[in-house]
C-alpha positions in Angstrom: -44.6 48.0 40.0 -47.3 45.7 38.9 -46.1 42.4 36.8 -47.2 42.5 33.4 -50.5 40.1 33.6 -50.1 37.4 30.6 -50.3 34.0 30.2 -46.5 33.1 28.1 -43.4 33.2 29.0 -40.5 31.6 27.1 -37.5 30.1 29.2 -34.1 31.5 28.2 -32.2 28.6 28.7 -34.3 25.4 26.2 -37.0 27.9 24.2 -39.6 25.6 26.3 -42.9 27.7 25.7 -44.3 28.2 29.8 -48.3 28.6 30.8 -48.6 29.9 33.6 -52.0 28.5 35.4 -52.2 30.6 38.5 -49.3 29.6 40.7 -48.6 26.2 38.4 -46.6 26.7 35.6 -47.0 24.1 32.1 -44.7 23.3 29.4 -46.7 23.3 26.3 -44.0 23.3 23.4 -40.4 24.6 22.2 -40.4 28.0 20.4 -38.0 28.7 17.4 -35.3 31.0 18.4 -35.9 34.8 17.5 -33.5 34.4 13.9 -30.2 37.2 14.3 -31.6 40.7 13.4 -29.1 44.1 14.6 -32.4 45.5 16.6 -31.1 48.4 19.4 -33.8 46.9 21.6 -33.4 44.1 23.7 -35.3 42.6 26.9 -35.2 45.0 29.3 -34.9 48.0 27.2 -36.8 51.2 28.5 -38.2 53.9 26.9 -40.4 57.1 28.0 -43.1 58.5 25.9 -45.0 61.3 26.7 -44.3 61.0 30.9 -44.8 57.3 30.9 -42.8 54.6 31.3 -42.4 51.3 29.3 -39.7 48.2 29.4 -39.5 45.3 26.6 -41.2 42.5 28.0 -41.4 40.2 25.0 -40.8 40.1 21.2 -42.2 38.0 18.6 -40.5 38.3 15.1 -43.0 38.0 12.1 -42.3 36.8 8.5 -43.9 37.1 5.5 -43.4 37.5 1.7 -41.8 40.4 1.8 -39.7 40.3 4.7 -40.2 40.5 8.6 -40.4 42.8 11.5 -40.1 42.9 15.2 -43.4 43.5 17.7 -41.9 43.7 20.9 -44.3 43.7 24.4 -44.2 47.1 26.3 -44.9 47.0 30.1 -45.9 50.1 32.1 -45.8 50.3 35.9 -49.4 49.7 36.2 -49.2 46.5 34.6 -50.3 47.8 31.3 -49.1 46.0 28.1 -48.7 47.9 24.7 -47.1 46.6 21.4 -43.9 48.6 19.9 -43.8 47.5 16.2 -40.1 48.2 14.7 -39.2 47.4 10.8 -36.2 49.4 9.0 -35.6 51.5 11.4 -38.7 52.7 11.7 -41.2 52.3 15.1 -44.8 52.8 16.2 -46.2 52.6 19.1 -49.7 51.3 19.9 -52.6 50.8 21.9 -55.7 48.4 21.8 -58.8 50.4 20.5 -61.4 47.4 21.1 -64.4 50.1 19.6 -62.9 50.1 16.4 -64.2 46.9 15.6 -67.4 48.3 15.4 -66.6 49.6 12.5 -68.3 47.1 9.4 -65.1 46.9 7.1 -63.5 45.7 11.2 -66.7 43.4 11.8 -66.1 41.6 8.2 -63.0 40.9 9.2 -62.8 39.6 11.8 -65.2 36.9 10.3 -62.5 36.0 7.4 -63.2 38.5 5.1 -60.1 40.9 4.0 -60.4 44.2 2.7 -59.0 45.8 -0.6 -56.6 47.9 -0.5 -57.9 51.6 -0.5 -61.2 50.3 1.6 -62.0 52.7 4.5 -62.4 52.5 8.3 -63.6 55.4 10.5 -62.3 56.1 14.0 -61.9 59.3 16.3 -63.5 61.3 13.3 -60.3 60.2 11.5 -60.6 58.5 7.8 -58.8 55.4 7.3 -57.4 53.6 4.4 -56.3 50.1 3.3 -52.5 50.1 3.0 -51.3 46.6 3.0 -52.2 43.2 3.9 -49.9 40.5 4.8 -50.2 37.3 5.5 -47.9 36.7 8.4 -46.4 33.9 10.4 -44.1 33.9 13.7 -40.5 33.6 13.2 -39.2 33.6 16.9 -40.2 34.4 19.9 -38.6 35.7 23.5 -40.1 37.0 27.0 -43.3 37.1 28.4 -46.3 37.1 25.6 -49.9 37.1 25.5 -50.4 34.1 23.2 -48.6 31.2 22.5 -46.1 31.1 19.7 -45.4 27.8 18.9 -44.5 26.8 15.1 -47.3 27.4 13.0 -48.9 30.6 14.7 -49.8 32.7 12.3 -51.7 36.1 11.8 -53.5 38.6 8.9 -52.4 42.4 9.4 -54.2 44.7 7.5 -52.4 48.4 8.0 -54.3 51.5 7.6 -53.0 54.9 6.8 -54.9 58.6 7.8 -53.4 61.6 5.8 -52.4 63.1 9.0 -49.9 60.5 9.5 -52.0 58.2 12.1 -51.7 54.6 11.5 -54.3 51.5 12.5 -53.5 47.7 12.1 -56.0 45.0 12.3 -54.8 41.7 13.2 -56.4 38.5 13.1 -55.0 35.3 14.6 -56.6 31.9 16.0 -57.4 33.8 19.2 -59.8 36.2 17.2 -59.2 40.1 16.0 -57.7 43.2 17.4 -57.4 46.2 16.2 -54.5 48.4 17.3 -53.9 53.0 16.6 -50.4 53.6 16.5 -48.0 56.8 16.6 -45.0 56.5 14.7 -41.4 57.5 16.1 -37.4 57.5 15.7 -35.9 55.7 18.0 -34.5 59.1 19.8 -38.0 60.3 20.3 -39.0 57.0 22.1 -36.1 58.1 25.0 -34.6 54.7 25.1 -31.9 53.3 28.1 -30.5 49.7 28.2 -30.1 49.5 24.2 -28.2 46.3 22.9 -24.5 46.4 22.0 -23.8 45.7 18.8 -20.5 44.8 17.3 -19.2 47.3 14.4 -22.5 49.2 14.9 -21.5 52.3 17.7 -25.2 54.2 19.3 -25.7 57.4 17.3 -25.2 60.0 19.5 -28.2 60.7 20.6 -29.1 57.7 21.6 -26.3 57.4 24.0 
């Protein structure tokens, strides 16, 4: 199995932020602890989807207005990373799809300007709308990450909705913009082992 190939990783023991430079490794900051949620997942959690293989790598917890939600790191045996976003109980799964920021509601963007709500984005010969933007900033953080989550990082997410049910998020940050297609799924269908135990809360049976 190839090791997950990014730059973060947060110590367990003192929330030190670690940058790894080659074989040197550099304290650059403390992280907040990720606030008590009652998640399933965990570090270490697997899952299978569609023949491949994934285990939680890293979580960053968001926060804004409204609420928050949980993006955890998924690492493949290639070495692949993809992002599992999970709020109430609900979780999608999603991929990078760098083209889509070809698109010129994407291009605007990602150079400051946000979209209305109901604007539309093409991709895959599927239509996109503007569902929501929020304004979001990091709560917590844990695991191996791809940027660095010290107090203060903060993102735009702009989510899109298609009438089949596909979903699209935009994201914005001080390392530039991303744009990300997503499946949604219950946690059953996501085949998950090595949940979290939670006290008063006993795994559904399917999940167990």
């Amino acid at each position: 199995m190839r090791e997950l190939a990014v730059p973060y990783t947060t110590c367990t023991h003192c929330q030190s932020l670690i940058l790894r430079k080659g074989q040197a490794l550099e304290e650059i900051g403390k992280v907040a602890e990720v606030p008590f949620d009652i998640s399933p997942i965990r570090l270490g959690t697997r899952f299978t989807v569609d023949g491949t293989e994934y285990t939680a790598a890293g979580r960053v917890r968001w926060g804004w207005s409204g609420g928050s939600w949980n993006e955890w790191l998924l690492a493949t045996p290639g070495g692949e990373g993809r992002w599992l976003g999970e709020a109430m109980g609900l979780y999608m799964l999603t991929a990078e799809r760098a083209e889509a920021m070809a698109d010129p509601l994407a291009r605007a963007f990602a150079e400051g300007r946000d979209p209305l709500v109901g604007q539309g984005l093409n991709l895959d010969g599927i239509a996109f709308e503007v569902s929501d933007i929020k304004q979001a900033e990091c709560l917590g953080s844990e695991g191996d990450l791809p940027f660095p989550t010290l107090p203060g990082w903060s993102m735009t997410n702009v989510d899109f909705r298609a009438p089949g049910g596909e979903a699209l998020s935009l994201q914005r940050d001080a390392n530039g913009t991303s744009a990300w297609l997503g499946t949604w799924h219950e946690l059953s269908g996501l085949s998950p082992r090595a949940l979290r135990e939670i006290d008063g809360w006993p795994l559904p049976a399917a999940l167990q």
